[in-house]
Residue frames as qw, qx, qy, qz and C-alpha x, y, z in Angstrom:
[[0.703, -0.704, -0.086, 0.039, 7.66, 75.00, -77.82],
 [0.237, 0.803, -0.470, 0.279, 10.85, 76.56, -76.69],
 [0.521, 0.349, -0.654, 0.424, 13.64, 75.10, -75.19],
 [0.073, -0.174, 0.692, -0.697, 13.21, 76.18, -71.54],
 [0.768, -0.190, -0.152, -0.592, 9.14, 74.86, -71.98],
 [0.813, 0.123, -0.569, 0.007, 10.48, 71.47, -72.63],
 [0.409, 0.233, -0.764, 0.441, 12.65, 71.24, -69.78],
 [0.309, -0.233, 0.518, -0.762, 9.80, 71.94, -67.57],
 [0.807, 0.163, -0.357, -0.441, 7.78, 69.42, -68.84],
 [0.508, 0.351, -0.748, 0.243, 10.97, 67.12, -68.47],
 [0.125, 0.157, -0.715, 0.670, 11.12, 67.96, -64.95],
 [0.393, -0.118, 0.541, -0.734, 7.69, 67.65, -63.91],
 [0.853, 0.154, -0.405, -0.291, 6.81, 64.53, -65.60],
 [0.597, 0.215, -0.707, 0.311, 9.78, 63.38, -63.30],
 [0.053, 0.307, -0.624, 0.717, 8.88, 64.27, -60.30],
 [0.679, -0.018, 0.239, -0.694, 5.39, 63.51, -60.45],
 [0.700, 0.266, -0.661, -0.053, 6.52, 59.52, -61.89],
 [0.133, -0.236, 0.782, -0.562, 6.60, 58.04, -58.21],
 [0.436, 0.147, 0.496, -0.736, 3.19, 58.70, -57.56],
 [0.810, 0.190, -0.201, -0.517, 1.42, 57.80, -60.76],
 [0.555, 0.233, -0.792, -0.100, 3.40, 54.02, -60.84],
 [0.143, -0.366, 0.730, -0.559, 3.28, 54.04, -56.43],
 [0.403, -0.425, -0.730, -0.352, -0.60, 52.82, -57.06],
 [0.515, -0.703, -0.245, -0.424, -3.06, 52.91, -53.92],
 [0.198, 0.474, -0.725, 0.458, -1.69, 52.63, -50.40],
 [0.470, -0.289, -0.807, 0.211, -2.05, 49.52, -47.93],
 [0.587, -0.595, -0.232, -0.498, -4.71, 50.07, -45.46],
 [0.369, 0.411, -0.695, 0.460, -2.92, 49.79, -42.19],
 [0.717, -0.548, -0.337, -0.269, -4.84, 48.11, -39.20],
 [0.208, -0.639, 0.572, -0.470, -4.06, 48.23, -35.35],
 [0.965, -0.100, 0.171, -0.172, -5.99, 44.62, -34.96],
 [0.192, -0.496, 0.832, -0.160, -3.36, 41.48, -33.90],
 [0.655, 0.044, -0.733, -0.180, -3.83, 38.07, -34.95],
 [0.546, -0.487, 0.436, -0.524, -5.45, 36.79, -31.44],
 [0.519, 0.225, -0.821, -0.076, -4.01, 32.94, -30.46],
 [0.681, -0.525, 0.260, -0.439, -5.77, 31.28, -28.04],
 [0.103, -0.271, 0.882, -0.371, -4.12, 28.78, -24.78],
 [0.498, -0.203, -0.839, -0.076, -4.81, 25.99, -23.65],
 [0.573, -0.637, -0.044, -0.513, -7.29, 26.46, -20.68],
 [0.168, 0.448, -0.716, 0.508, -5.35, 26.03, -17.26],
 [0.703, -0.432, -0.565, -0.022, -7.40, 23.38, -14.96],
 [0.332, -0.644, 0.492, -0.483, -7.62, 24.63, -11.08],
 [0.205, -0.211, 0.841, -0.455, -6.72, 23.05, -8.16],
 [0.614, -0.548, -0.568, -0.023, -9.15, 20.49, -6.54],
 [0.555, -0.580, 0.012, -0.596, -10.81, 21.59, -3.35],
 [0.407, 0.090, -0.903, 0.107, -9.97, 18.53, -0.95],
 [0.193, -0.069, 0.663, -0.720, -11.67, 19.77, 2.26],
 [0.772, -0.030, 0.090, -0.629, -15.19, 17.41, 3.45],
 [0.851, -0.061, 0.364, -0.373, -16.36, 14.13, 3.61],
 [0.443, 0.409, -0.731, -0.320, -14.87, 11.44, 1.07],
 [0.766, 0.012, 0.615, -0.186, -15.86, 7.46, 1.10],
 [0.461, 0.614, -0.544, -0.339, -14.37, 5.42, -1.32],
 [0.973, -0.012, 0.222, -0.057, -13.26, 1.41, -2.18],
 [0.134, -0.730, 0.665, 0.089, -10.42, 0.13, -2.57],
 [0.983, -0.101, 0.147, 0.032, -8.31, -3.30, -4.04],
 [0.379, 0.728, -0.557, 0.127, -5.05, -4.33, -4.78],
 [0.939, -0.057, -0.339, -0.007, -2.90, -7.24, -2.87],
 [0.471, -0.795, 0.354, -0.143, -0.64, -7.98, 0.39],
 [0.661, 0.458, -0.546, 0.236, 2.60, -9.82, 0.97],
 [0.287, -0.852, 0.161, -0.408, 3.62, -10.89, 4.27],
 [0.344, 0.390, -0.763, 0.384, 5.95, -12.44, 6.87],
 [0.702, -0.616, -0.072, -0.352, 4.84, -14.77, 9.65],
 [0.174, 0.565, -0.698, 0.404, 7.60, -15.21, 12.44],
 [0.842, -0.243, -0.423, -0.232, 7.03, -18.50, 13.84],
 [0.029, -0.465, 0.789, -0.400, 8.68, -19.68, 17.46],
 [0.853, -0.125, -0.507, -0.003, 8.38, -23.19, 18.90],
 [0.179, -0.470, 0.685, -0.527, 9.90, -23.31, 23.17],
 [0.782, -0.352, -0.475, -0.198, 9.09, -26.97, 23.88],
 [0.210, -0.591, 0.533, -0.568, 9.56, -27.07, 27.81],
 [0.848, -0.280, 0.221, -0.393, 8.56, -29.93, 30.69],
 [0.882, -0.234, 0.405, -0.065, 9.25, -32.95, 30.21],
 [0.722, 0.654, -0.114, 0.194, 11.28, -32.20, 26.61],
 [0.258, 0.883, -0.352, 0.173, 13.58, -30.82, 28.40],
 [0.194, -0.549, 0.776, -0.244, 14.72, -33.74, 30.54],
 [0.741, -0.109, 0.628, -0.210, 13.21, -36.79, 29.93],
 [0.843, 0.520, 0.120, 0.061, 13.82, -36.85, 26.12],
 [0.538, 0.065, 0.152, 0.827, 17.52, -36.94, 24.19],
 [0.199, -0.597, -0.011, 0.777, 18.33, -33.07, 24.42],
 [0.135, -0.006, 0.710, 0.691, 18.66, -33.64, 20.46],
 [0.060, -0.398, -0.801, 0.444, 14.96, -33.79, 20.82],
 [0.106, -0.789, -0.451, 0.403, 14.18, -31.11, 21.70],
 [0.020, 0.564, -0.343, -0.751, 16.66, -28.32, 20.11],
 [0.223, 0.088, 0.836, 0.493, 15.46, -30.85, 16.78],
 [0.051, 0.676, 0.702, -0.217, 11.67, -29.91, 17.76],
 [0.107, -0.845, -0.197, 0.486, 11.96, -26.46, 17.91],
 [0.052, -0.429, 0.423, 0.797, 14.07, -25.59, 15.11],
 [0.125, 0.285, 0.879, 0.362, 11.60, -27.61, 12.95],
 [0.197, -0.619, -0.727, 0.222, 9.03, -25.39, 14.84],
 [0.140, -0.753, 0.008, 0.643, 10.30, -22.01, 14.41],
 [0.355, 0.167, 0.600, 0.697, 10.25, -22.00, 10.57],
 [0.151, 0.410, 0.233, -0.869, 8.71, -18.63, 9.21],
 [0.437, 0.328, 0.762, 0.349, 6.08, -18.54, 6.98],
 [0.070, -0.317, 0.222, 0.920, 5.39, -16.31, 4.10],
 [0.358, 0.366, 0.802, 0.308, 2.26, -15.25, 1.74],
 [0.117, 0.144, -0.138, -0.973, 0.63, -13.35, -0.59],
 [0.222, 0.552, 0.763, -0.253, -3.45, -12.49, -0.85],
 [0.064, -0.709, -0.541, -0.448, -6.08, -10.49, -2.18],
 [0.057, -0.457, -0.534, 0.709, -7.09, -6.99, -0.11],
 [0.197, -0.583, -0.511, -0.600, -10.67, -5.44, -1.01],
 [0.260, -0.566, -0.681, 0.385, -12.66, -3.14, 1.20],
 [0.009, -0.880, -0.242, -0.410, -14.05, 0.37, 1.36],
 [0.469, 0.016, -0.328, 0.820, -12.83, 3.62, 3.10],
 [0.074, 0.859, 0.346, 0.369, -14.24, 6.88, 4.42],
 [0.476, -0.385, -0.190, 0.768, -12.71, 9.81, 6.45],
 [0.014, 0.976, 0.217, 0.031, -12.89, 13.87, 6.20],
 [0.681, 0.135, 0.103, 0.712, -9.89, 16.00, 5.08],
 [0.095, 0.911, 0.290, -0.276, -9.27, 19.79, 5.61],
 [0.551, 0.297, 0.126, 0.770, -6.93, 21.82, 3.19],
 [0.234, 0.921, -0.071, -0.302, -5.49, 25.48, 3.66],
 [0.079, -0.688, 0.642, 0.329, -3.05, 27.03, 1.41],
 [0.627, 0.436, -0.541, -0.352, -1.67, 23.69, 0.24],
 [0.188, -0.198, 0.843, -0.463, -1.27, 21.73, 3.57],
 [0.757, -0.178, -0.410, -0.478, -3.82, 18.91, 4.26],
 [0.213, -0.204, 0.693, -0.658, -4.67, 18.12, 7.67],
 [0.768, -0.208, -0.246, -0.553, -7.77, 14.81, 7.76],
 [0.553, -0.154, 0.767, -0.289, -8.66, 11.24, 9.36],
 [0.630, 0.216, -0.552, -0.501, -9.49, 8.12, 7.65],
 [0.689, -0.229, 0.585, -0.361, -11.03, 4.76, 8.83],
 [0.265, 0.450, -0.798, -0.299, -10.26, 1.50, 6.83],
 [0.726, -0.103, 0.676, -0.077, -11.70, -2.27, 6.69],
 [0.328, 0.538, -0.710, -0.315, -10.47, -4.48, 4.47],
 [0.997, 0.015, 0.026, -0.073, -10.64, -8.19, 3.41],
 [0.162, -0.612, 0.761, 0.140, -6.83, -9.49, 3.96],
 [0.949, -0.068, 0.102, -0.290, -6.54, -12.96, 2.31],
 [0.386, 0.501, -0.745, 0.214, -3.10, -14.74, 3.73],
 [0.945, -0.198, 0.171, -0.197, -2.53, -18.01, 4.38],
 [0.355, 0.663, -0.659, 0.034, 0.24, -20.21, 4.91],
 [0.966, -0.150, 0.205, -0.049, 1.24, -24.06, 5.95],
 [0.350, 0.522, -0.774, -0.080, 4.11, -25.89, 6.40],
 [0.963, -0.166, 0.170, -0.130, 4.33, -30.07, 7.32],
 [0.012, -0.706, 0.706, 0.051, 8.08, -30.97, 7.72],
 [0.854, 0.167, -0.430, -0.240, 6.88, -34.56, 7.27],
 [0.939, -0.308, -0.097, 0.117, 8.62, -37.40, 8.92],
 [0.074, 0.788, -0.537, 0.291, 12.15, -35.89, 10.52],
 [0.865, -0.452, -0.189, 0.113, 14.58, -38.24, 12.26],
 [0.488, -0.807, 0.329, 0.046, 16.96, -36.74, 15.17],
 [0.926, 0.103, 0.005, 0.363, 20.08, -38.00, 13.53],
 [0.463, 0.047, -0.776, 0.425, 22.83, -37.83, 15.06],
 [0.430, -0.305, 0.368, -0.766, 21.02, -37.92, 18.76],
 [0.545, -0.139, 0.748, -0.351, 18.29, -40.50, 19.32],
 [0.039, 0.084, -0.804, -0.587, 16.69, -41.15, 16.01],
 [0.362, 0.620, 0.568, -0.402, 13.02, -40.62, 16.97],
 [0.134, 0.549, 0.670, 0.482, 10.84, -39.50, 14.64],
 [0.069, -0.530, -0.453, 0.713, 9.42, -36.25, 14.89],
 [0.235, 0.452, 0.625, 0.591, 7.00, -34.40, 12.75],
 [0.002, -0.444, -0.525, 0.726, 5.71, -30.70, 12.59],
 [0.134, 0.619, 0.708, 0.312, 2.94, -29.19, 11.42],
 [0.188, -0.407, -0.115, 0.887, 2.38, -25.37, 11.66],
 [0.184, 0.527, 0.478, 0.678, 0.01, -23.13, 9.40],
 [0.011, 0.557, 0.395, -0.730, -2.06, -19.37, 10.05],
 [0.150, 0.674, 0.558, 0.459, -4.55, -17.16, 8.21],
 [0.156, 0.405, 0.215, -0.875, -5.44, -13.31, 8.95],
 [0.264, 0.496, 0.803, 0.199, -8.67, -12.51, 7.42],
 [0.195, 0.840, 0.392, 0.319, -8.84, -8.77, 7.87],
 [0.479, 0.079, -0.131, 0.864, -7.70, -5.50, 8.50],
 [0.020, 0.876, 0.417, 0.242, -9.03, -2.58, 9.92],
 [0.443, 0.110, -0.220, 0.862, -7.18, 0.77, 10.39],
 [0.123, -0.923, -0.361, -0.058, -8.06, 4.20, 11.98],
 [0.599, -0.457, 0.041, 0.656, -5.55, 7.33, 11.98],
 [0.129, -0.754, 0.040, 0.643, -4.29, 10.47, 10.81],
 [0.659, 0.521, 0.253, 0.481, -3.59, 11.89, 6.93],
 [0.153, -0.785, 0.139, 0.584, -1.14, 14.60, 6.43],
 [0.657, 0.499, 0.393, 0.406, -0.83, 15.81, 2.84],
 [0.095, -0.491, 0.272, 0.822, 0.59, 18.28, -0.07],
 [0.530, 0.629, 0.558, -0.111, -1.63, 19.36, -2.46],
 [0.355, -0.289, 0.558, 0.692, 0.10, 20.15, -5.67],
 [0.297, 0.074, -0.638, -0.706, -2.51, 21.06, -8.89],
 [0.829, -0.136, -0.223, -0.494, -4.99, 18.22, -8.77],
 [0.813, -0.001, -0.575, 0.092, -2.77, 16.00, -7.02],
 [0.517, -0.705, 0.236, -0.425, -2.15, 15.05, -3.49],
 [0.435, 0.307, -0.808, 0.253, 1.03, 13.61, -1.71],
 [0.418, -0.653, 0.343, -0.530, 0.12, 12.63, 1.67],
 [0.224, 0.211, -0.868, 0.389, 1.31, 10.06, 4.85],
 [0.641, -0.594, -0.041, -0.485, -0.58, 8.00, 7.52],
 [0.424, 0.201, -0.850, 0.241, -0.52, 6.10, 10.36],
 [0.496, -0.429, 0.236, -0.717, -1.93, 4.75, 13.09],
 [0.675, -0.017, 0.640, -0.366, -4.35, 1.91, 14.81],
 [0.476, 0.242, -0.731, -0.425, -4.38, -1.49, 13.27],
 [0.625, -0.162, 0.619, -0.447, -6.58, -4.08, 14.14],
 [0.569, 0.455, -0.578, -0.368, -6.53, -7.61, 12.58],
 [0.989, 0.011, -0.016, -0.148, -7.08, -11.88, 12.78],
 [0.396, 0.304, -0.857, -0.132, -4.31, -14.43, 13.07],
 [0.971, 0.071, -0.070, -0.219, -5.58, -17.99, 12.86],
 [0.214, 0.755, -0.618, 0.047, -2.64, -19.77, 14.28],
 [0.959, -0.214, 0.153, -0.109, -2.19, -23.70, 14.90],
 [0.113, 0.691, -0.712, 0.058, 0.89, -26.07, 15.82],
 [0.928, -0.222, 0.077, -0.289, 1.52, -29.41, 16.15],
 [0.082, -0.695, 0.709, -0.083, 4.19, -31.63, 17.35],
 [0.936, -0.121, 0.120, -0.310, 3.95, -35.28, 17.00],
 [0.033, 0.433, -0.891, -0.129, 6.40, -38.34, 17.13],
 [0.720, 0.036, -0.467, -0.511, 4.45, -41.25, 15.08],
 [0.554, 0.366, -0.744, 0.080, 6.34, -43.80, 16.41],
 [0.028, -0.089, -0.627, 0.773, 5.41, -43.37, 20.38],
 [0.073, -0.577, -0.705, -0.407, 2.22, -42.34, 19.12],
 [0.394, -0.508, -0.216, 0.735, 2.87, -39.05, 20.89],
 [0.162, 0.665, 0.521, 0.510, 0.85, -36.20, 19.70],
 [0.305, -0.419, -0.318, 0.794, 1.43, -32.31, 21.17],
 [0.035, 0.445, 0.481, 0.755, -0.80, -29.14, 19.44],
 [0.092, 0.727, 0.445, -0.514, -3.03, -26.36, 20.23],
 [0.178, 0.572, 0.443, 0.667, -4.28, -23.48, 17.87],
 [0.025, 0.610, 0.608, -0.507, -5.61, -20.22, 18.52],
 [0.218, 0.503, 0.538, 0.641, -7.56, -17.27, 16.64],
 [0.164, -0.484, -0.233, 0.828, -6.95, -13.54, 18.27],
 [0.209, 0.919, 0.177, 0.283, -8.28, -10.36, 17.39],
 [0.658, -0.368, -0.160, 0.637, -5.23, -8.33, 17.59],
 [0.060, 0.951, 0.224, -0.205, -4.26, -4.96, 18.08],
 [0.758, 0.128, 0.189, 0.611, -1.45, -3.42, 16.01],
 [0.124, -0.717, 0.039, 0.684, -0.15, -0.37, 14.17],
 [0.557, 0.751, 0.342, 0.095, -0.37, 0.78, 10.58],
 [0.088, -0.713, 0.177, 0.673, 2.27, 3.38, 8.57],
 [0.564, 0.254, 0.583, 0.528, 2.37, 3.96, 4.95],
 [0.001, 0.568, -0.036, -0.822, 1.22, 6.81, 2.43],
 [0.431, 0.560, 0.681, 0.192, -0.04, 7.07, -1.37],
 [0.063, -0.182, 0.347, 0.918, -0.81, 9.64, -4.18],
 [0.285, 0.482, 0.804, -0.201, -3.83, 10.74, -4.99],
 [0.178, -0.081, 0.414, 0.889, -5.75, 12.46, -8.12],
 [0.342, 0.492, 0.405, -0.691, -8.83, 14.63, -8.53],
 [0.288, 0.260, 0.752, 0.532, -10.55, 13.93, -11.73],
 [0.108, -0.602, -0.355, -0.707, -13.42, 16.11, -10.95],
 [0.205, -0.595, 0.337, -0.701, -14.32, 18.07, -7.72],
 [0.801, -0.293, 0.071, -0.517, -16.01, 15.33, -6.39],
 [0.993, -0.002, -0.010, 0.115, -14.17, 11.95, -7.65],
 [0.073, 0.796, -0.599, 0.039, -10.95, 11.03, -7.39],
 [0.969, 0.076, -0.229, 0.062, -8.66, 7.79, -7.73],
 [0.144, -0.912, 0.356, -0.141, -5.65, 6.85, -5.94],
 [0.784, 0.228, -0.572, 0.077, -2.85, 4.72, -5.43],
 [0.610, -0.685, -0.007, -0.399, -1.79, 3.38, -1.79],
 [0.573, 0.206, -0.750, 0.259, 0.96, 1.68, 0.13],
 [0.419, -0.687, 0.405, -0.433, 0.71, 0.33, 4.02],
 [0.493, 0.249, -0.788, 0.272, 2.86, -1.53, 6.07],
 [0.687, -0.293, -0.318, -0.585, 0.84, -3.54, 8.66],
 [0.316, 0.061, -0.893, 0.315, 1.65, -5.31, 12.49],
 [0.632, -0.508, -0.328, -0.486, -0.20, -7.07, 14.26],
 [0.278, -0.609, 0.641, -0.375, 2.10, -8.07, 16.65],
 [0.055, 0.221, -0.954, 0.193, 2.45, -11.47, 18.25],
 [0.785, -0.198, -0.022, -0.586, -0.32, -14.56, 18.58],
 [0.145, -0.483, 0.791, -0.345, 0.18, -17.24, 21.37],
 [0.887, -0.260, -0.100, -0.369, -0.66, -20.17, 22.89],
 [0.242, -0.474, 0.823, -0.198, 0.74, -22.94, 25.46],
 [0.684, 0.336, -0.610, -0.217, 0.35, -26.04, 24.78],
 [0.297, -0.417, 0.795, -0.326, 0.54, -29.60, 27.01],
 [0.512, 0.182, -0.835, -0.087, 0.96, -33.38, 26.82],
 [0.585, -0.581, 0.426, -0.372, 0.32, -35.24, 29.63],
 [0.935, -0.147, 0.285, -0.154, 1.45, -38.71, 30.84],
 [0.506, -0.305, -0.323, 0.740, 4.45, -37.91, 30.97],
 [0.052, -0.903, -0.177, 0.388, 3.73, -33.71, 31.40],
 [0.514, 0.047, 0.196, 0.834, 5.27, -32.17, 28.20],
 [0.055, 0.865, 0.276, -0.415, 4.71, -28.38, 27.42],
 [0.624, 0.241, 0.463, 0.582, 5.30, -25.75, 25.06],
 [0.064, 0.775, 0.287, -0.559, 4.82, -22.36, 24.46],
 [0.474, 0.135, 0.520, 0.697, 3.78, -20.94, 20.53],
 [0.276, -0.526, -0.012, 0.804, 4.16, -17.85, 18.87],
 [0.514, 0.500, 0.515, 0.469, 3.21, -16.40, 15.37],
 [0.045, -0.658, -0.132, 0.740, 4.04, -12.63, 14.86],
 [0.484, 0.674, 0.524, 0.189, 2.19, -11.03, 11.56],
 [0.055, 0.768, 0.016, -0.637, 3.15, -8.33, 9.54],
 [0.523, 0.518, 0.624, 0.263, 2.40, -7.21, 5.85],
 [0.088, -0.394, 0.096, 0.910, 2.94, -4.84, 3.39],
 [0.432, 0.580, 0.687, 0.070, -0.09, -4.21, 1.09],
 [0.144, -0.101, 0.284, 0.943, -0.59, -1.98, -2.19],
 [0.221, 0.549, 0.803, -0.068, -3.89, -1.00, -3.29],
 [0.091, -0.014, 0.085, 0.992, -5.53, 1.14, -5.59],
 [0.054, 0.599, 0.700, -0.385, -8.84, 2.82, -5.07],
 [0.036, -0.659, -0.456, -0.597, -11.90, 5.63, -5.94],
 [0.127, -0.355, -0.543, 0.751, -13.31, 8.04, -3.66],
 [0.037, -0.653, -0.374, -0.657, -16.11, 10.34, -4.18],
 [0.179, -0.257, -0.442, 0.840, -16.12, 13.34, -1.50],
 [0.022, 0.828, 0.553, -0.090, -19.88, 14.78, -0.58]]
């Protein structure tokens, strides 16, 4: 082989050295590695019927007044009297139990929420005070002893909901009609004289309601929530009278509570 053979040889042993070492070529696909999300839960529906139950517990404030009049106000030491009454006008405070059931009817556009809701409840507050034997010192030094207690026993509301409906939750406000029990009794008594003053009564009264709450749709139907309202009943009276000599008196008890409760609902 001659000289100029060889070098072709050379040269096309080299150029064709890529290919024979390159081996097969990768198969090249258009297909993407496909990752899958987390499924995105809708909304809740709110709009229709709903009934539901409810507990959780109340705190509240009773604002006692004592005005002893007639014959306190001039035939006994003055001391007496202002002694009476401030003993009498002590406020009294407690906390209960509230259970009961709801039902009402809610529409939703958009995210607005526009319903009504009706309430009864079991309220259980009670409270008593007995100031035991007091004596009028400096003044006359009678004796004078009061006695004072009240109960409410329920609650019922009726009144507007306005909500925001966010995902599965709802923000929303009420207010309205309150209607509720005080059980209120007083007594006034000076041992010594054997001198005994008292009455009692037990209203149905009419009040107002405001408060609001958060609520969450577990599944179109159910849902659980959490509640606040704040609760007057306003003001329960009574007069009072002694006789022989003619004393009088005129007592007060104003109610009001703030209760929390959480609850269920299922909506038809």
């Amino acid at each position: 082989m001659n000289t100029k053979n060889i070098s072709l040889t050379v040269l096309f042993l080299t150029l064709m050295s890529p290919f024979g070492f390159a081996g097969p070529e990768p198969i090249s696909s258009d297909k993407k590695a496909v990752v899958s999300t987390p499924e995105v839960r809708e909304g809740c529906n709110w709009t229709g019927f709903y009934i539901g139950g409810n507990i959780g517990g109340a705190f509240d404030r009773a604002d006692i007044d004592l005005n002893l009049t007639g014959e306190w106000e001039i035939f006994r030491e003055p001391s007496d009297e202002t002694f009476g009454q401030h003993l009498g006008s002590r406020n009294l405070n407690a906390n209960g139990l509230v259970a009961g059931g709801f039902v009402g009817y809610n529409y939703q556009w958009n995210h607005w929420l526009l319903g009504g809701e009706a309430n009864v409840d079991y309220v259980g507050l009670r409270d008593s005070f007995n100031s035991g034997v007091q004596f009028v010192n400096p003044g006359s030094g009678d004796e004078i002893i009061v006695r004072q207690s009240f109960k409410t026993h329920y609650r019922a509301t009726l009144g507007p909901r306005f909500g925001y409906a966010w995902n599965r939750l709802l923000f929303y406000i009420t207010g309205g009609l309150a209607i509720g029990d005080i059980d209120f009794s007083q007594r006034v008594s000076e041992p010594e004289e054997a001198f005994r003053e008292e009455g009692s009564t037990n209203d149905t009264q009419i009040g107002w309601m405001v408060g609001g709450g958060l609520q969450y749709c577990i599944t179109d139907h159910w849902s659980v929530r959490a509640d606040y309202r704040y609760t007057d009943l306003e003001c329960a009276d009574f007069s009072s009278v002694a006789t022989d000599p003619i004393f009088t008196g005129h007592h007060e008890a104003c109610v009001t509570f703030h209760s929390v409760t959480a609850g269920i609902s299922y909506k038809f």
